[in-house]
Every structure is written in structure tokens, then in C-alpha cells.
N, C-alpha and C positions, 0 to 999 in steps of 0.2 A: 363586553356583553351589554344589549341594551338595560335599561331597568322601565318597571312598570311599579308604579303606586298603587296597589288593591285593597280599596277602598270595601270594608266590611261591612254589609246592615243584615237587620230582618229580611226574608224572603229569597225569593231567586231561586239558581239549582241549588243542591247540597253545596256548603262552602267547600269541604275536603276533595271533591270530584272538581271543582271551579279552580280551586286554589291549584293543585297538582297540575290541570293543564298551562295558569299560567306561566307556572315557575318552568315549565319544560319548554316554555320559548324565552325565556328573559328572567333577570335576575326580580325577585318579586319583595319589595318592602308593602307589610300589612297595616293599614291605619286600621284598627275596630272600632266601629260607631258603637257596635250592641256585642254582649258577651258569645265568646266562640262557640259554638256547639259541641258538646261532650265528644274526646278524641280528635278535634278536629286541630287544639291548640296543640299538641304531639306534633302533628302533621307540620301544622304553621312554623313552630320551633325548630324543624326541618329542614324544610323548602324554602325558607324567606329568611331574606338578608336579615333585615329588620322586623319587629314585630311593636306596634303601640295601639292601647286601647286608651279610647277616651272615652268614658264612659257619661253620661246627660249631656250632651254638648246644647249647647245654647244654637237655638237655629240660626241668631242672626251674625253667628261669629264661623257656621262651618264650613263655606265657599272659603274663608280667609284660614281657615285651620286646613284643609285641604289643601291649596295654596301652596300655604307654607310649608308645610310637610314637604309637599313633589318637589319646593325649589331644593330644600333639607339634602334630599337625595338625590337630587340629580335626574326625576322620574322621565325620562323619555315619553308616555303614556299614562291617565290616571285612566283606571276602569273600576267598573261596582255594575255586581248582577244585580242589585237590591233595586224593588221598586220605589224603594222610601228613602233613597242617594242620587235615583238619574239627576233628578231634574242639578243639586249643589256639585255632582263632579260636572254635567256638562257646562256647566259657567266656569268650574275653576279649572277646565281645562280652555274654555274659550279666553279665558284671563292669561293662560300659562302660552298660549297660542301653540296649543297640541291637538290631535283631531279629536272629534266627539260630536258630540249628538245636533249640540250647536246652541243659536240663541232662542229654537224655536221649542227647545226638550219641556216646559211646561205645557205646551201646545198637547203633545201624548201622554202626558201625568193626570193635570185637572180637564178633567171629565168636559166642564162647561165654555172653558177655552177649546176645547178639542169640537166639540158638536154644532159651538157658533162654525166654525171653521169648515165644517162640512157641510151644515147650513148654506153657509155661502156658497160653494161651490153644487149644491142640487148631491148629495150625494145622499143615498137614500139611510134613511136611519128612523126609528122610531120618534113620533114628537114628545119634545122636551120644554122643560122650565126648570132655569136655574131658581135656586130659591136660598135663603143665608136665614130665616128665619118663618116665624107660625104664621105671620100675618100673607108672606109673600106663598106660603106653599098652600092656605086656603085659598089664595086669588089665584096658582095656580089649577088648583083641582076644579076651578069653576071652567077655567079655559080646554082642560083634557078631557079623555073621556076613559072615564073607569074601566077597569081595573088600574092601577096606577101603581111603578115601583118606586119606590124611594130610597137615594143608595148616594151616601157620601163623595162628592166630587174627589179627593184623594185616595179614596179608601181601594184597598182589593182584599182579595181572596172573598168576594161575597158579603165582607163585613158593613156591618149596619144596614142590610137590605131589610125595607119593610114593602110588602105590598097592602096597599090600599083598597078596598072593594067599593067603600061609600063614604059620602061627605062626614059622619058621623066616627069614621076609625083615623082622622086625619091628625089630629092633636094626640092621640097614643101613639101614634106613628112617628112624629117627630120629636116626642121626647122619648123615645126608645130608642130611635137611632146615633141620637145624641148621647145619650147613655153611653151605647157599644160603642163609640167614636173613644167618649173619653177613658172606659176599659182600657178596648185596644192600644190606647198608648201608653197604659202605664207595662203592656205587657212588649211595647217597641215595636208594634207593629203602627206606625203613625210616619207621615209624612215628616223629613229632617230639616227641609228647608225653609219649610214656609210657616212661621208662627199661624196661629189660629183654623190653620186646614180643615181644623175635625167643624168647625163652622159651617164649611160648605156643602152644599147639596145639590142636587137635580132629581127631579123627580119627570118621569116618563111615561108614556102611554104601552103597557104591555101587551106586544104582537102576538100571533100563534107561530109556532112553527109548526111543521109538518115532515117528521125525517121520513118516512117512509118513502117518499117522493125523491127520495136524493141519496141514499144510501143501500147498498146488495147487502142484503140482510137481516133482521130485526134486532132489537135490545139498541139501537144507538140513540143515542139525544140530538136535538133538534138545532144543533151548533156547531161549528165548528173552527178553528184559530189555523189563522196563515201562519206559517212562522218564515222568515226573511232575516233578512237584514241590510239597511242603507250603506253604499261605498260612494264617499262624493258626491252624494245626496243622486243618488238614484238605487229606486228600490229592488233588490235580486231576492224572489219567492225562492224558500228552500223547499218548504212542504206540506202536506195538510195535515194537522193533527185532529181525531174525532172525539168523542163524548161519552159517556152513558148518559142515561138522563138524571138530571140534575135533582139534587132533594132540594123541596119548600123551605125558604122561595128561590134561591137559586144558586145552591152551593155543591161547589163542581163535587161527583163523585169520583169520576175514573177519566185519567185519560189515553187517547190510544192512537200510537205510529204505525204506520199509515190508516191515515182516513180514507175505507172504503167504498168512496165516491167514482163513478165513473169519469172520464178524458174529458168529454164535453161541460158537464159539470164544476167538476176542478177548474177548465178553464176559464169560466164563468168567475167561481170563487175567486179566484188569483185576480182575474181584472179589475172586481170590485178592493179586492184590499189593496189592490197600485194606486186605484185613484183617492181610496182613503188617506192612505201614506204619503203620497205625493203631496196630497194638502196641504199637508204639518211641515214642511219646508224642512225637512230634520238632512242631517250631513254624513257621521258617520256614528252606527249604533247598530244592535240588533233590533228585531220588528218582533211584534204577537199581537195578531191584530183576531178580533174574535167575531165572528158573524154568523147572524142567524137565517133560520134557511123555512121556508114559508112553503105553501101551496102554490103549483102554478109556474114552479120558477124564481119567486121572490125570494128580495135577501135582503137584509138591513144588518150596515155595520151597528156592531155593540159600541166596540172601545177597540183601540190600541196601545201600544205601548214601545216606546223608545230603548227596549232589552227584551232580551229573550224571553221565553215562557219558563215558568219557575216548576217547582218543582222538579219531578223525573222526562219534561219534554226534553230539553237538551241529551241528556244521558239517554234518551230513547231513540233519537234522532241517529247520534252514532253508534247505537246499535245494529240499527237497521238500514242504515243509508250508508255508514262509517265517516262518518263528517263530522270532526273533532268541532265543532262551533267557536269555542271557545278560545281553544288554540289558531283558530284560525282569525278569528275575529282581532286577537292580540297582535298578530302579527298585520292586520292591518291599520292598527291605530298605530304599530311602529312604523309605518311606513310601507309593508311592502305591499304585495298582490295575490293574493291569494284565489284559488280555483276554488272564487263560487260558482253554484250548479249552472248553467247557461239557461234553466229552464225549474221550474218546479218539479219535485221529482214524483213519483207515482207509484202505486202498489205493485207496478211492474218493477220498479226497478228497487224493493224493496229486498235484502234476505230476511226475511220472517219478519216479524211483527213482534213487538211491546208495548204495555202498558202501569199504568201507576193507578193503583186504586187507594183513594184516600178513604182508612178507616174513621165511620163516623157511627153511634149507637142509634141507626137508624135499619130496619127492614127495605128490603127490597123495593116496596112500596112507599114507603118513606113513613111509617108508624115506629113511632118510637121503643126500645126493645123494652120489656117487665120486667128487668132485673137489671140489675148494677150487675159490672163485670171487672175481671181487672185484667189490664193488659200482658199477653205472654208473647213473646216475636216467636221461641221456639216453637211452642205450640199453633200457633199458626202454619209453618212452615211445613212442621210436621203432619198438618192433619189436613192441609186445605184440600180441597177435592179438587185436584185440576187435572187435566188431560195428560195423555200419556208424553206426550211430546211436548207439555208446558216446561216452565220453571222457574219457581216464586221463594221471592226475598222479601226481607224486612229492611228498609232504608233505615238505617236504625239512630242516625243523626233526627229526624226527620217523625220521630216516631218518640212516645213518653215510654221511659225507662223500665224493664219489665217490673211485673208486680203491681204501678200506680194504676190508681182505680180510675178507669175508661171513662171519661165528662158525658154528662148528659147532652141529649145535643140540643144547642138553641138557634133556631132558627134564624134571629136577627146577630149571632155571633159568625156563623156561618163557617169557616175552616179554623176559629180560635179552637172549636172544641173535638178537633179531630183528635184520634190518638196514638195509630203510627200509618204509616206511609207504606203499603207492599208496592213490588217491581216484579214483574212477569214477564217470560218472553216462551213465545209462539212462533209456530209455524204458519200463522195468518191473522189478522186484525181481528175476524169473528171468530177464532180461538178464545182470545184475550175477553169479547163479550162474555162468552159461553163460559168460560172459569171465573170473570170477576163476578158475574151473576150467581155463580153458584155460589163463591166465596162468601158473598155479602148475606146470603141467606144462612149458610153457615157457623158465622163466626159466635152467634150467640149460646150457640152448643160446644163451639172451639173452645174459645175464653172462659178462662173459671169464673165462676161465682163470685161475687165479692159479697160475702153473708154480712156485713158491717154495716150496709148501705141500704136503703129501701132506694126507690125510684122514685124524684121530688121533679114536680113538674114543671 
């Protein structure tokens, strides 16, 4: 039986749904960079040959600790959903000369390598400036033109975004997002490979978008993520996935399988995120490539990324399409060939629709709730108002343990202060609107009171 190295971080799909599809194509040894998530080490002690956590790894030793491990075992494959591992498994698989993402997998990590690279090529995206310090991001803001975001060259889920309005909010701007930079890592959400990551930055010129123009139905945000994935370095579109609109400044709420976009459209989107992808020279990996959708037609890639979309996209994917990703994806860094789609698939060939709304104490409108709350999965589940034909779970790996009091939300933390994670599935995409929209106006009457706590702002 072959074996596969799975390589453990922060982020990605749930480990327990990741982990389980690997071990059902090949025998699975787990390296853990970051601690398992509650119930997930059961599962691990299971399904895996081997189980080792190393916990603080030193960046400049974890390509060689990776390494070493796969020759350890014999790993046929190392793989890691985490966005804060591509870039050190694809070197220590390019070192083990096994397949992966390649030498180009920094190219889809940091932001500023990524955007020179489309640069070059005319590929259309918002104007940029990298920037590593105060002096470089004032010389930037004189070259852009305001509104302007500011958002950690390594970073995801939102974290450390600041938006800029005027020359005078530029210096609270950069020592805020440096701040969240050094939080987030003591909380392990931070880049593994690259000592001083949380250094880096870009800052940008913020576009409008316009969904109305591009999506059958209201409540959607004004974006939306190809998900793919590279075989031998050419890119195979799996699908579109959509949005609600995002809370200030721009931290995803929900998202939602299939995005319904029309044929013409879609096909638009998918051309744009080929020539994005194509760029980065990447070999073999999943794709989550995110682009925003404008008046007129227009569209400007955001970012991509060298693995799949995190959260509940994957698990939503083979909901609705039945396309184990995962399990498929395995089997092709073993070697074989697997039936990817010949084409991106569409809300025609969709059975029903899902989506993942991330709980964050914000309103609808994105105003912060008056009262502290504490987190109940049951009560949620029990009380959500959703359609007759819905039906809604608490991802509960993914979600703070019942009872703990619901974080405030901060805007330059962006998905650190989420507090659990619902999964919905639908009989159609604007289902999934129409109940997460209720949902989220709800919850503050769902969730009990936390009488301990005032509201600190």
C-alpha cells in the first residue's frame, strides 16, 4: 500500500474530513506542525500509521524536518491542506523528487511575488506596492490613489487588513497591521517557512465591484473563487464558488457551491483564473484563485493560492458535484490519473447547493452586536430559521466550544475572532442566501446572553 506523509498546520478544510479521505487511498503517517483539533486526534490515532507533533518548529530547519520524516517512512507523497505548510512541503517534496506544487509554490503564497508575476504578464488586477516598512508604504500612498488596502503579503483569512482613506490614517495603519501579524502567530496562524513573513506587506488601490451585474439574484458579494486544481502543470477548473458580502474591511462571511453566475459569465471567470494560474508555473497542487467582479464586465484577479479553498469549500464541492478533491488529488500525487472534470462544472450540473457561513458578532449590515453572547452549536441548530427543504450543522472542529463567550469582532483580525463555523445544504445557491441572511440577523436572539461581559470596543 502506498503511504502518504500529511503534513498538519493551521487552516485548510477541517483536518478530520481531510485526514479520513487521505487515509482511504493510502496508508497515512501525520507530522503535526500546530495542535490537532478537539476529536480530530481520536480520528488521527485511527486512520494513521504513524502520528508525530512537533510543536514551535524553527522555520529554517522545517523543509529538513519534513524531509526527513517522508524518507523515515518511506512516504510515497507528502501533502498539507494548510496555507502556512505549501510553500516547505513543496520544496521537501521537490528535494524528495516526489510531485508537488514545484519550485514556483512561493509565487501563489507571497502576495508580492505573486502580483509582480501577473504584472508581467498584463494580467489585470488592482495597482499595487509592495512595501516591508513606514517609510516605503508613505512613498507608496503618494503613488496610489485612495482608498487604499493594506494586507500582509503572507497572511489569509483577512488578517491584518487595514483600509486607508487618507494620507493622515497611514502610520495607524501600519502599526496595526503589524500588531495582528504578530498576534496571529502566536495563535499559529503565520507563515512556517519563511522567518520574518509577518514583515511583509502590499498595499493596493481598492476597486468597486458590482454583483448585481453578474449574479441571478440578490444578497451575493461582489467576488468570487475558481477552485481547480494543477496536473503536470496545467490548470483543470473544477468550479465556482460565490460570497455574501463581505464585513469591513473584508472578512469573508459565507460561502456558497455553486456560484450562480450564468455560462457566459463563468466562462469569462475561468479564462481569467487560467491565465492567472498559468503564470505561477506551479506543477502539481490544488488552485483557489479569488476574483472580483466590476461594472461593465470587468474583473481583477485578487490572489491565488497553490491548495484548495479552506474551510467548508472542499466538503461543499462533494456535496454538490460528488468530487471527493481530496481523495482524488492523493491519488494523483501517487501517481495515478484521476477523472478531473473535462470542463468547469455549473449550477446545471449541481444536485442542490451548500454553503458555510462563518459566525462573526457582527449584524447584517456589518454593525457590531450590544451585547456579549456565548456560543451554543445546539441552539443554533435548533432555532436557525431556515427553509423547509434547508439543513444546518455546526462544523464543530472549526467552531469555539459551547458555552465560551463569542469574541468581539475586530476588524483588522478579521476571521481570528470568528466563533463557530455553520454547514447548510439547499435545494439551490439562493436558498443558502436567503437562510444565511436570516441566520445572521438572528443569532443574536439565538445565542444566550453572556450577563458577565459588557460590550468593549
Amino acid at each position: 500500500m502506498s503511504k502518504v506523509l500529511y503534513v498538519h498546520a493551521k487552516g485548510g478544510p477541517p483536518a478530520g474530513y481531510a485526514l479520513t479521505r487521505v487515509a482511504a487511498r493510502a496508508a497515512v503517517h501525520l507530522l503535526a506542525l500546530s495542535e490537532l483539533p478537539a476529536g480530530v486526534a481520536a480520528v488521527a490515532g485511527r486512520r494513521c500509521a504513524s502520528v508525530v507533533t512537533v510543536p514551535d518548529t524553527g522555520a529554517g530547519d522545517l523543509v529538513d524536518l519534513i524531509t526527513g520524516r517522508a524518507r523515515e517512512v518511506g512516504a510515497d507523497a507528502v501533502v498539507t491542506f494548510s496555507e502556512y505548510a505549501v510553500v516547505a512541503v513543496a520544496e521537501a517534496s521537490r528535494r524528495l523528487g516526489l510531485r508537488g506544487a514545484g519550485p514556483a509554490a512561493a509565487l501563489a503564497r507571497d502576495k508580492r511575488l505573486m502580483r509582480a508575476a501577473w504584472e508581467r504578464r498584463g494580467i489585470s488586477q488592482p495597482r499595487f506596492r509592495s512595501v516591508t516598512n513606514l517609510a516605503e508604504l508613505e512613498r507608496a500612498a503618494q503613488q496610489l490613489s485612495f482608498p487604499l488596502l493594506l494586507k500582509a503579503a503572507w497572511s489569509a483569512g483577512s488578517t491584518a487588513h487595514q483600509v486607508i482613506e487618507a494620507p493622515d490614517e497611514v502610520r495607524g495603519a501600519w502599526e496595526r497591521s503589524r500588531a495582528v501579524m504578530a498576534e496571529s502567530a502566536l495563535l499559529g496562524f503565520a507563515e512556517l517557512h519563511v522567518a520574518g513573513a509577518g514583515e511583509d506587506f502590499i498595499v493596493e488601490e481598492i476597486v468597486s465591484g458590482c454583483a448585481e451585474e453578474w449574479f441571478e439574484g440578490s444578497g451575493w458579494g461582489d467576488y468570487v473563487s475558481v477552485e481547480g486544481v494543477v496536473t503536470g502543470g496545467v490548470f483543470r477548473p473544477v468550479c465556482l464558488s460565490g460570497r455574501m458580502p463581505t464585513v469591513a474591511p473584508f472578512t469573508e462571511r459565507a460561502g456558497i457551491t455553486p456560484a450562480a453566475v450564468g455560462a457566459a459569465a463563468q466562462a469569462e471567470i475561468v479564462e481569467l483564473a487560467r491565465r492567472s494560474v498559468d503564470a505561477l508555473g506551479l506543477e502539481d497542487c490544488g488552485t483557489h484563485t479569488e476574483i472580483k467582479l466590476g461594472a461593465d464586465g470587468r474583473m481583477w484577479v485578487i490572489e491565488t493560492a497553490a491548495r484548495f479553498g479552506g474551510a467548508m469549500t472542499v466538503p461543499q464541492i462533494e456535496e454538490v458535484f460528488g468530487l471527493d478533491l481530496i481523495g482524488m488529488f492523493t491519488d494523483q500525487l501517487l501517481g495515478g490519473l484521476p477523472d478531473w472534470p473535462a470542463r468547469a462544472l455549473t449550477p446545471s450540473d449541481a444536485e442542490g447547493a451548500a454553503g458555510s457561513l462563518v459566525v462573526l458578532a457582527v449584524h447584517g449590515d456589518g454593525t457590531p452586536w450590544r451585547r456579549r453572547h456565548r456560543w451554543d452549536s445546539a441552539a443554533v441548530v435548533r432555532s436557525a430559521p431556515v427553509g423547509a427543504g434547508s439543513t444546518l450543522s455546526v462544523v464543530r472542529e472549526s467552531s469555539l466550544p459551547d458555552g465560551a463567550p463569542v469574541p468581539v469582532y475586530d476588524p483588522a483580525a478579521g476571521a481570528n475572532t470568528m466563533a463557530g463555523l455553520c454547514l447548510l445544504s439547499a435545494n439551490r445557491p439562493e436558498a443558502v442566501i436567503h437562510d444565511f441572511t436570516a441566520l445572521v440577523d438572528a443569532l443574536p436572539r439565538i445565542l444566550p446572553t453572556d450577563v458577565t461581559e459588557e460590550v468593549r470596543a
